[in-house]
Structures are given as structure tokens and as C-alpha cells.
C-alpha positions in Angstrom: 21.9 6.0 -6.8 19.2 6.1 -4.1 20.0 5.5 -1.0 17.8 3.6 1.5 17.5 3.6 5.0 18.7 0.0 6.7 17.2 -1.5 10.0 19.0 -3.5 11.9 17.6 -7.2 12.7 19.1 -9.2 15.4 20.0 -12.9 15.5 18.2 -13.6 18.6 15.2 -15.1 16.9 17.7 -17.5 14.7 18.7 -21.1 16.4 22.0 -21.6 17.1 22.6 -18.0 16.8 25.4 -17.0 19.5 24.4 -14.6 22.1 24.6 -10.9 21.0 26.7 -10.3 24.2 29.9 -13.0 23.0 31.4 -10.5 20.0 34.0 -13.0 19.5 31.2 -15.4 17.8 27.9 -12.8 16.9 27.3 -12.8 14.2 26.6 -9.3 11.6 23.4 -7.8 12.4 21.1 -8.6 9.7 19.8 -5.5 7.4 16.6 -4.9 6.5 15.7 -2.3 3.9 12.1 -0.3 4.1 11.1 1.6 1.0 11.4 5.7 0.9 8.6 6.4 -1.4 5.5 3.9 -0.6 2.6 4.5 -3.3 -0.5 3.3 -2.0 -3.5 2.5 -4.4 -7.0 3.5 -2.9 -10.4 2.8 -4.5 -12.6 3.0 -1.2 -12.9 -1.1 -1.2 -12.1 -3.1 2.1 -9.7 -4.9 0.5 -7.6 -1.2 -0.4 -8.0 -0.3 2.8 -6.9 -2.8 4.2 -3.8 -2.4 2.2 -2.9 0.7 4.1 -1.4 -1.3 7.0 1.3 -2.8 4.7 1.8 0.3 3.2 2.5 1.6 6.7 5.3 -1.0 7.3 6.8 -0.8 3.8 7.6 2.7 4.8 8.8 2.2 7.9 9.8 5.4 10.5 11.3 6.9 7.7 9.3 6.7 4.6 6.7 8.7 3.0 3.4 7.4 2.0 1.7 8.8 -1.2 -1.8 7.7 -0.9 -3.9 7.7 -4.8 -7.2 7.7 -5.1 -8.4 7.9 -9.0 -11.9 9.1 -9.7 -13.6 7.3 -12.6 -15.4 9.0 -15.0 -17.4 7.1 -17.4 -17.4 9.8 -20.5 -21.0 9.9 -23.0 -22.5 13.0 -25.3 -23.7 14.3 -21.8 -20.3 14.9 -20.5 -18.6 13.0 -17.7 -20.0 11.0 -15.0 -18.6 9.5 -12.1 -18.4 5.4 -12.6 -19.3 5.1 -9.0 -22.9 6.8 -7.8 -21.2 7.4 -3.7 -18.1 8.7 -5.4 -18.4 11.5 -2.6 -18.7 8.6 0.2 -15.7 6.8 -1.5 -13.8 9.8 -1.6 -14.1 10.1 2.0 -13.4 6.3 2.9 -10.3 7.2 1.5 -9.7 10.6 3.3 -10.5 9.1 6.6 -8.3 6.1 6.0 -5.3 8.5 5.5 -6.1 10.9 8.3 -5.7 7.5 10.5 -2.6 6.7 9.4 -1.6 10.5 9.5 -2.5 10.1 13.3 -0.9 7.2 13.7 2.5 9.4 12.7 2.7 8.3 9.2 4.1 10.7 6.4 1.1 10.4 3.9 0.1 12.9 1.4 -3.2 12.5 -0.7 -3.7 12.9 -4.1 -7.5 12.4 -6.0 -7.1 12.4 -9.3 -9.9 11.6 -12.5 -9.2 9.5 -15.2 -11.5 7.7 -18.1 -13.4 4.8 -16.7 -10.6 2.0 -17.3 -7.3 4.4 -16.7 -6.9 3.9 -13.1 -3.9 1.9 -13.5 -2.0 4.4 -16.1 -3.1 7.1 -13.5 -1.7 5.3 -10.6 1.4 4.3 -12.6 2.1 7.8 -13.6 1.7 9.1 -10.1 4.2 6.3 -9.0 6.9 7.4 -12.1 6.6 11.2 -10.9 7.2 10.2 -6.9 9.9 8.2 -7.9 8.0 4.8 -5.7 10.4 2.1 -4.4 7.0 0.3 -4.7 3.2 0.6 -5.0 0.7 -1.3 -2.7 -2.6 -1.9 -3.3 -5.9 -4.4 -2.3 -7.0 -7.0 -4.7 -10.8 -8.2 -4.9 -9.8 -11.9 -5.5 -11.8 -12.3 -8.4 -11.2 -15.3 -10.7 -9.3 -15.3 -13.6 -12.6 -14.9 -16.0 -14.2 -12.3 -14.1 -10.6 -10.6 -13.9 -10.0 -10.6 -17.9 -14.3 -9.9 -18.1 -14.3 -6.9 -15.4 -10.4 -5.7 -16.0 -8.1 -5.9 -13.4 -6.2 -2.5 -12.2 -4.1 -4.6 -10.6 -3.0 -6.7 -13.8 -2.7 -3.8 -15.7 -0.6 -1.9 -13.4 1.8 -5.0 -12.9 2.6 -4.4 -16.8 2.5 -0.5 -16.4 4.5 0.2 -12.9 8.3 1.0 -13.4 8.3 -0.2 -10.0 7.0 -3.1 -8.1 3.6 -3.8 -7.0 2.4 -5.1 -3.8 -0.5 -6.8 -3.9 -3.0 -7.1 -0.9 -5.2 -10.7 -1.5 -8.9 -10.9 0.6 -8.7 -11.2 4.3 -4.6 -11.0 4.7 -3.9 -8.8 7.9 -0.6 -7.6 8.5 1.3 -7.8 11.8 0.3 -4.0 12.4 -3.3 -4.4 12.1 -3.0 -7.6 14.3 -1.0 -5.8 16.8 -3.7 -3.4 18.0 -6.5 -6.0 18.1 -4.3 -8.7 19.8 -3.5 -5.8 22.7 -7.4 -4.7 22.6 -8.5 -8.8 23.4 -5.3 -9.0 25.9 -7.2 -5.8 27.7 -10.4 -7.4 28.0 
């Protein structure tokens, strides 16, 4: 069995909570579990980038990110072609994004891989089986639920594919992370 790293969470936050300094009545510290494998689904959107931020505090101090990014290449009698015409520019949205969090002092490894246009999600699910992901994170588009069965959905798909859990990003949701910087930016001005 794996075994996860625990942080510990105080009561001070909970009412009625004793004080932490009266060990007759504290109570247990609280334990929360971050993830030691983090996969985290990049397709060069702003809503996947954005995802990195939660992928950051899935993982914790501890954990290790594994950032996917999967080329699509739509296949015809003149060979393969890249779905996307600024594959290159996507490609390095996606290296730049990790190189932040790499500064930032995450544990993040990249890997760019090429599948059929419409495999992404068995690519990304296959990534996450060989890592051995506690979970993978990734952006949604918010598209309905017609343009979702219309367009496909790698984020349906991989909820059915994923041995693992999937964490999905909805438009505009900021994690405490990303807020943190920006709140200490305004508080500077």
C-alpha cells in the first residue's frame, strides 16, 4: 500500500475549538492528505493553464507534478498533420507554464506526446496508469452539454478512462495560490 504524506491542520480556525495551548481539552490535529503523483492535463488553453495552480497544491511540498501535453495529429493519405496550425506556439504555452512552476520549486517533469486526433484522453490516461497518479487535473472549456457530445469532450472521456480520479478545472475558478500573489501585488500598490 502507498503511503501518503499527512499535513497537519490545526483547530484554531474551528469555533469552540479549545486553545491549542490547554492539552487537557485540544483536540487531535486534523490530517490532511496531498497527492504524491499529480498528473496535470495541458492543451495550451487558458483554462489548462490555469489548472496548474491546483495542480501545485494537490502536490503539496512533497509531491511530484507530471505535466502532459498530447500533440494531435489529424492522420489523411498525405500523412499526419498537426490538428492545431500554432502547435509550436501551444507547445511552448505549455513549456513556459511548467518552467514557472519549476521556478516556483515545484517537482514537475514534462512529457509531449502525439496521438490520433481524438486520443488525447487514452494518452493522458495511459500516462497517469504508468506514473502510478493519485489524481489527474486538468481545465475544462465549459461547453454545453451538446457542443460537449458534438465537439467530444477529453475531459468526459478521460473520467470513464482514468484508473484514478480526475480534477476538473471549470472557466474562471482561481485557486487560493493564484489569488495569493495577486492579493499581495494590489496590497503593494
Amino acid at each position: 500500500m502507498r503511503e501518503s504524506r499527512i499535513c497537519p491542520v490545526g483547530d484554531a480556525d474551528v469555533p469552540g475549538a479549545p486553545a491549542a495551548d490547554d492539552e487537557r481539552t485540544a483536540t487531535p490535529e486534523k490530517e490532511l492528505v496531498m497527492f504524491d503523483t499529480v498528473v496535470l492535463a495541458l492543451d495550451g488553453s487558458p483554462e489548462s493553464l490555469a489548472a496548474a495552480s491546483y495542480a501545485r497544491e494537490l502536490a503539496g511540498e512533497h509531491g511530484a507534478i507530471r505535466a502532459v501535453h498530447v500533440r494531435e495529429i489529424m492522420l489523411g493519405r498525405g500523412g499526419g498533420q498537426p490538428a492545431n496550425a500554432n502547435e509550436d506556439e501551444i507547445v511552448a504555452d505549455v513549456r513556459r507554464t511548467v518552467e514557472e512552476l519549476k521556478a516556483g520549486g515545484a517537482d514537475i517533469s514534462l512529457e509531449v506526446a502525439t496521438a490520433a486526433s481524438g486520443g488525447p484522453a487514452q494518452v493522458i490516461a495511459e500516462i497517469a496508469r504508468r506514473s502510478s497518479a493519485d489524481v489527474i487535473v486538468m481545465g475544462t472549456r465549459g461547453r454545453g452539454q451538446v457542443a460537449g457530445l458534438l465537439l467530444g469532450s477529453v475531459t468526459q472521456r478521460l473520467l470513464h478512462l482514468a484508473h484514478c480520479p480526475v480534477f476538473a478545472v471549470p472557466p474562471g475558478a482561481v485557486s487560493k495560490t493564484a489569488e495569493a500573489p495577486a492579493a499581495g501585488a494590489a496590497a503593494g500598490a
